[in-house]
N, C-alpha and C positions, 0 to 999 in steps of 0.2 A: 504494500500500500504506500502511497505517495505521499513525502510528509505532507503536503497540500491539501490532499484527501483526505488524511490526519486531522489534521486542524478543521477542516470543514465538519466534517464528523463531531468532532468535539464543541467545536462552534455550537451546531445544531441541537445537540444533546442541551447543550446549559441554554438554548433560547426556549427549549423545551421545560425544562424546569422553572425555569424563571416564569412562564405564560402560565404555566399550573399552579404556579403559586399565585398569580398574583389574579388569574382567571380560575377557580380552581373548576374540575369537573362534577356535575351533579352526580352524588355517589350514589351507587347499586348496590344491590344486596344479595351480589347472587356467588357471591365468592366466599366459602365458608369462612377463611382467617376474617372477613368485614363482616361474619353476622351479626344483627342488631340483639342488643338484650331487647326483651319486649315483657312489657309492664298492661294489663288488662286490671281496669278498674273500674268495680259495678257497684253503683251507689244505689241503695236499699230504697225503693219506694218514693221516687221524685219524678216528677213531670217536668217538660221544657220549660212550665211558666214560671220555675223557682229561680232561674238564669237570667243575670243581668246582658247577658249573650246573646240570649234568645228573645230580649225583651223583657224579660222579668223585673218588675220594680219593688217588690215586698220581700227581698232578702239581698242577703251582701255574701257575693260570691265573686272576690275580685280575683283570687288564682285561678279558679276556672274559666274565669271569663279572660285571661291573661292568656291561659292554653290555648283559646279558642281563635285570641287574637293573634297568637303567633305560630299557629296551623291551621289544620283545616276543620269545619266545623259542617255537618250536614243537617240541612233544615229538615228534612223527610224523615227521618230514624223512627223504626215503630219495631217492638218487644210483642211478646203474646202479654198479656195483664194483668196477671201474675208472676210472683218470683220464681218457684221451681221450674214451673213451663218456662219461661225465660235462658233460668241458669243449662239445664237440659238442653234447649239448643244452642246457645251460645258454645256450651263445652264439645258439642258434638259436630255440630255441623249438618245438622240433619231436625225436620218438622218433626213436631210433638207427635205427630200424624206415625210415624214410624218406630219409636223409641222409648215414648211416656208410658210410665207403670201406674204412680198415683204421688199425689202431693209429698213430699221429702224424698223422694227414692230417684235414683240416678243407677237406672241396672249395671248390674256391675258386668254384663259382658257387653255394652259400650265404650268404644275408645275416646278419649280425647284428647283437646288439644296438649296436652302437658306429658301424656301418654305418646303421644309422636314426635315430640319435640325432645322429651327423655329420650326418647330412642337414639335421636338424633345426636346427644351430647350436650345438651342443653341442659343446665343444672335447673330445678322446678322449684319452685315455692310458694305455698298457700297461707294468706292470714285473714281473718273478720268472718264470717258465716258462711258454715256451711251446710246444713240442713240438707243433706242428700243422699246419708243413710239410713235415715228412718229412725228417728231417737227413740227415747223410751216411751215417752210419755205418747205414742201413737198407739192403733187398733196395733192385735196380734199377724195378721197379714200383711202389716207393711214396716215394724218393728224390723231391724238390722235386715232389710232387704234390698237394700242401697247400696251405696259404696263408700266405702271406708278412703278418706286423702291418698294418700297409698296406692287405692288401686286404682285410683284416677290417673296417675300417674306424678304425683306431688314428693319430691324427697323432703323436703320439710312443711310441717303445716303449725300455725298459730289459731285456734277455729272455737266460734260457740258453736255449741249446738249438733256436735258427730254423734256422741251414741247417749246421753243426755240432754238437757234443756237448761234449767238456772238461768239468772240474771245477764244480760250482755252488758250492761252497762257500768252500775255501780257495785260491786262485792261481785265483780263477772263470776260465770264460768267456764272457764278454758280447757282447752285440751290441746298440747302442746308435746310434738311428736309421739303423740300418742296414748300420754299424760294427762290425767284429767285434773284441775286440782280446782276450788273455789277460792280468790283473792280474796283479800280483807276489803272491808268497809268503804277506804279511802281510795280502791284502784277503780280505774275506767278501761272497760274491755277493749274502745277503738283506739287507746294509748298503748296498751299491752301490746297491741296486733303490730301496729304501725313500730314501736319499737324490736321487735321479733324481725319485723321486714328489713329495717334499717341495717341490722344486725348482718341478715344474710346477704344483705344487697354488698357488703361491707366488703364479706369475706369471701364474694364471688366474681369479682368486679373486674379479673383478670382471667375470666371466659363467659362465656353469652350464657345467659338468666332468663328464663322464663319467672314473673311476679307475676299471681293472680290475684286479685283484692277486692273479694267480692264485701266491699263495704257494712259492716255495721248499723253507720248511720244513713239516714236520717229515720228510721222505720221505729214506728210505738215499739214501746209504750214511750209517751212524752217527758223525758226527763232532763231536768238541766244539767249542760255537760260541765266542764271545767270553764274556770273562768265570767258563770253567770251570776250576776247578783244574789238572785233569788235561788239558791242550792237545794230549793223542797225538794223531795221528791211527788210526782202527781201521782193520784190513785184512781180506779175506776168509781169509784163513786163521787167524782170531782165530776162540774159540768164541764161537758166538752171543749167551751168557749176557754176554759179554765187551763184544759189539758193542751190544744191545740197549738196554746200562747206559746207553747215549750219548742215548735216546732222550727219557729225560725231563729234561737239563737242553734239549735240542731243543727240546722242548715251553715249556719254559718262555721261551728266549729266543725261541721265536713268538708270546707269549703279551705279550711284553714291546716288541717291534715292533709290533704292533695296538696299546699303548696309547700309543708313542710319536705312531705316527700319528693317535691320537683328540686326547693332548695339542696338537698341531703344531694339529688343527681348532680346537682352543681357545683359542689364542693369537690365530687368525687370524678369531678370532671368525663364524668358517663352523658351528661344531656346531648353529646355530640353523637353517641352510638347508640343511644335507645328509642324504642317507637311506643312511644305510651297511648292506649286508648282509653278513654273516658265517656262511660257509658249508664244511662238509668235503668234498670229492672223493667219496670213497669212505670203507670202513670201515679202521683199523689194519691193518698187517701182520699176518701170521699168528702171529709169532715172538715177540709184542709181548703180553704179560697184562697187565693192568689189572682196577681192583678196582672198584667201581660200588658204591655200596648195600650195603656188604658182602659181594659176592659177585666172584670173581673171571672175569675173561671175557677170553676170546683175541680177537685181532683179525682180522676176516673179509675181507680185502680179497680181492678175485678170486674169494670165493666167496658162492653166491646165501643164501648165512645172513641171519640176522636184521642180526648184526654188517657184514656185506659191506658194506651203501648205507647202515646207517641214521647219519646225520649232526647235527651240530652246525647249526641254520640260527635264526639270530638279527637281528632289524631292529631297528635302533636309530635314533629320531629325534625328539631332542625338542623341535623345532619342530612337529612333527605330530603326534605321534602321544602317548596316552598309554602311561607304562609300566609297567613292573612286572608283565607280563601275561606266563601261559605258556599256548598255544593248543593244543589236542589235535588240532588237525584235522591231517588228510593234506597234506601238501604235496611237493612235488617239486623240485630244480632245473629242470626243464624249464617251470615256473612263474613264471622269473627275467625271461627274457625279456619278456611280457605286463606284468611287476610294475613294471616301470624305464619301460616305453612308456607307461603310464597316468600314472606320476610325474609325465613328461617333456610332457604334454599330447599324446602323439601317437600316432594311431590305429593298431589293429595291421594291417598288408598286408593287403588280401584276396586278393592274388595267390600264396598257397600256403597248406597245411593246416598249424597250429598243434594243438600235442597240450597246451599250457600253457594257461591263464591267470592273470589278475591275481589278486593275494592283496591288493589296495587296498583294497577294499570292505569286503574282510573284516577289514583292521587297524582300520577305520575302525567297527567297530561294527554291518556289518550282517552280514545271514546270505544274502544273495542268492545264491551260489557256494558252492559245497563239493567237495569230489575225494569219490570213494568209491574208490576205486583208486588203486595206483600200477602200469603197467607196465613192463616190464623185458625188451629184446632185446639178447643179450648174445655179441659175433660179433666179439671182438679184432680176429681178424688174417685176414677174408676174403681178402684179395690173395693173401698168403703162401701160405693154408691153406686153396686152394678143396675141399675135399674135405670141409674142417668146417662142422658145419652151428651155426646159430644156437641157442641155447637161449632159451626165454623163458615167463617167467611173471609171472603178477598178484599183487597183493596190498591186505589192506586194513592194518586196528591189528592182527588177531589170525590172519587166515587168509592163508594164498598158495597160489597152485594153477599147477602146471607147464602148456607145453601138453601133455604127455604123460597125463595126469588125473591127474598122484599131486598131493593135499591135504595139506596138515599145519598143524596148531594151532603155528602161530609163536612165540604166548605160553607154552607153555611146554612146545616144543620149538624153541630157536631157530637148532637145528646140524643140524635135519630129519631128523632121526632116525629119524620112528615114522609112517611116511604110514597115513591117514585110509585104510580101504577105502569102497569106496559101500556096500556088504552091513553092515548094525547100522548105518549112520553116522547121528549125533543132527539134529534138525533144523535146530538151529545150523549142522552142518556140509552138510546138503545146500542150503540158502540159502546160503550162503560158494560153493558150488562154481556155481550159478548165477549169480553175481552176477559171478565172477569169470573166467565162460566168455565172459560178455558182455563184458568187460573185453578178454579176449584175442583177441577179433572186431573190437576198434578199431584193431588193428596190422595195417597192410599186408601184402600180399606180396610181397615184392621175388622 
């Protein structure tokens, strides 16, 4: 080689580095030494209208409205309306329609995401609620018929509520790798948890982390957390109005754990390689008004309203991703699954039916994927209650349609009020009702 060609070569290299630094490249994640830790966190029982984000003006939630500012945020996000339906597909990947046993049970010959990702090398860890073995305090047919952290795939777990019940909050009780013990007096469960996380994030921080954080708060019973004036505890024979008051300093010290745990990333200099999602269960309590855009709205959990599933779902990363972006598209928890596995470089099974997929593409700037639907099979307590049958319906941004055929314009009737007949109906709504029959044909029959 010619020292001329020498020098040219060397030239070129250092014009190269110099341009990447100073231009750097949008990073990927498809190279296992850059996999991202990834952080999934499911807040107990909140609707969109508790977010200053989302428009919410009756609580103060400045770190997550910080996440949302400095990622991406989607206005569409709907859960089923309840928390185990919920948790069940979020971990799986797959419609209640395929996999639901009965309320706390998470069958243990389901895999999930923590289960694929262990596979893959990925150290796991679970803290705050997990209700998906069936505690004690349940009927005899659904007691320990769930799954145990462990066989979820979790190497450490922080969790109320595995194969007993007790307090979450104040005098918790915990079960802690396995350990069940009840604190004293003066401990708070979602302090416990969060320092447990802290701990393993600490001592993991030099290979990719799976954190699942299925949130404690903000879900009853209404009690004042750390740091409120008024430290009663509420009891059920207190008026609701009484009980409810507790709900938004709740809100806020969950509001204020998420940003301790963003800060803790930040000290540990990980906010550059982890992909945190932030995400709500279901919709508020029924008992629970909040004010939105200046309009006041009840909280729909347990029912198929608008309010019921439609949630908070926020991705924050800013090694990857750009932010400041809020997306209209459809998205689902049962799309968590698919979204963590492409992260993680690693392919989804073909050995069962997925009802998710990946939202990666689509952070990423392209349009290849889209949801046109969200469906919804909604069947508590099978075991208990064989005699009830399943409800279920579809939905898109503006329409939902039962299997029974009642339709209703969601936008603006979102408590279903006023079903659509087929007789006069506009041609907007007879497209919605085709679109969404085709919807209800992709759910099994069990």
């Amino acid at each position: 080689m010619s020292p001329t060609r020498s020098c040219l070569d060397c030239t070129g290299i250092l014009l190269f580095c110099i341009s990447a630094f100073i231009f750097p490249w949008p990073r990927d994640v498809q190279a296992a030494e850059e996999r991202p830790n990834l952080i999934v966190i499911l807040a107990d029982d909140i609707g969109v209208e508790a977010f200053g984000s989302y428009g919410g003006e009756s609580y103060e939630t400045p770190h997550i409205d910080q996440l949302a500012s400095e990622g991406v945020l989607f206005e569409n996000a709907y859960t089923q309306p309840l928390c185990t339906p919920t948790r069940i597909e979020l971990l799986t990947g797959r419609s209640n329609a395929r996999n639901y046993r009965s309320f706390s049970v998470l069958d243990p010959s389901e895999r999930t995401f923590a289960n694929e990702l262990q596979d893959a090398g990925y150290r796991t860890f679970v803290v705050g609620k997990w209700q998906l073995y069936g505690a004690q305090q349940f009927e005899d047919n659904i007691r320990a018929k769930g799954s145990l952290p462990g066989q979820a795939g979790f190497d450490h777990h922080a969790l109320w509520q595995v194969e007993s019940s007790g307090s979450r909050y104040w005098k918790p009780r915990m079960t802690i790798d396995g350990v069940t013990e009840t604190f004293e007096p003066d401990r708070y469960g979602p302090d416990i948890a969060l320092e447990h996380a802290k701990n393993w994030i600490a001592e993991s921080r030099n290979e990719p982390f799976l954190f699942f954080w299925p949130m404690l708060l903000p879900h009853s019973p209404f009690v004042a957390p750390p740091g409120t004036d008024d430290l009663r505890k509420t009891t059920s024979d207190m008026p609701w109005r009484v009980r409810a008051s507790m709900f938004a300093p709740m809100v806020k010290y969950m509001d204020s754990q998420v940003g301790s745990l963003v800060g803790f990333l930040r000290e540990l200099d990980l906010d550059r390689n982890t992909v945190v999602l932030f995400i709500g269960d279901n919709g508020s309590p029924r008992g629970v008004h909040s004010q939105r855009n200046g309009r006041v709205v009840q909280g729909g959990k347990t029912m198929p309203w608008a309010t019921g599933g439609h949630v908070p779902f926020v991705i924050w990363a800013p090694g990857y991703l750009e932010g400041g972006r809020r997306l209209q598209d459809l998205v689902s928890t049962v799309d968590v699954f698919a979204t963590l596995l492409e992260l993680a470089g690693v392919e989804l099974p073909s050995n069962r039916k997925f009802d998710g997929w990946s939202l990666w593409h689509r952070l990423k700037g392209k349009r290849d994927t889209h949801r046109d639907w969200v469906t919804f099979h909604h069947h508590p307590w099978p075991l208990v209650k064989p005699e009830s049958e399943a409800k279920r319906w579809a939905r898109d941004e503006r329409w939902q349609l039962f299997e029974n055929g009642q339709l209703f314009d969601v936008r603006d009737d979102p408590k279903l009020k006023r079903e659509l007949k087929r007789e006069g109906a506009s041609q907007d709504a007879i497209d919605a009702r085709h679109k969404l029959e085709a919807a209800l044909e992709t759910l099994p029959r069990r």
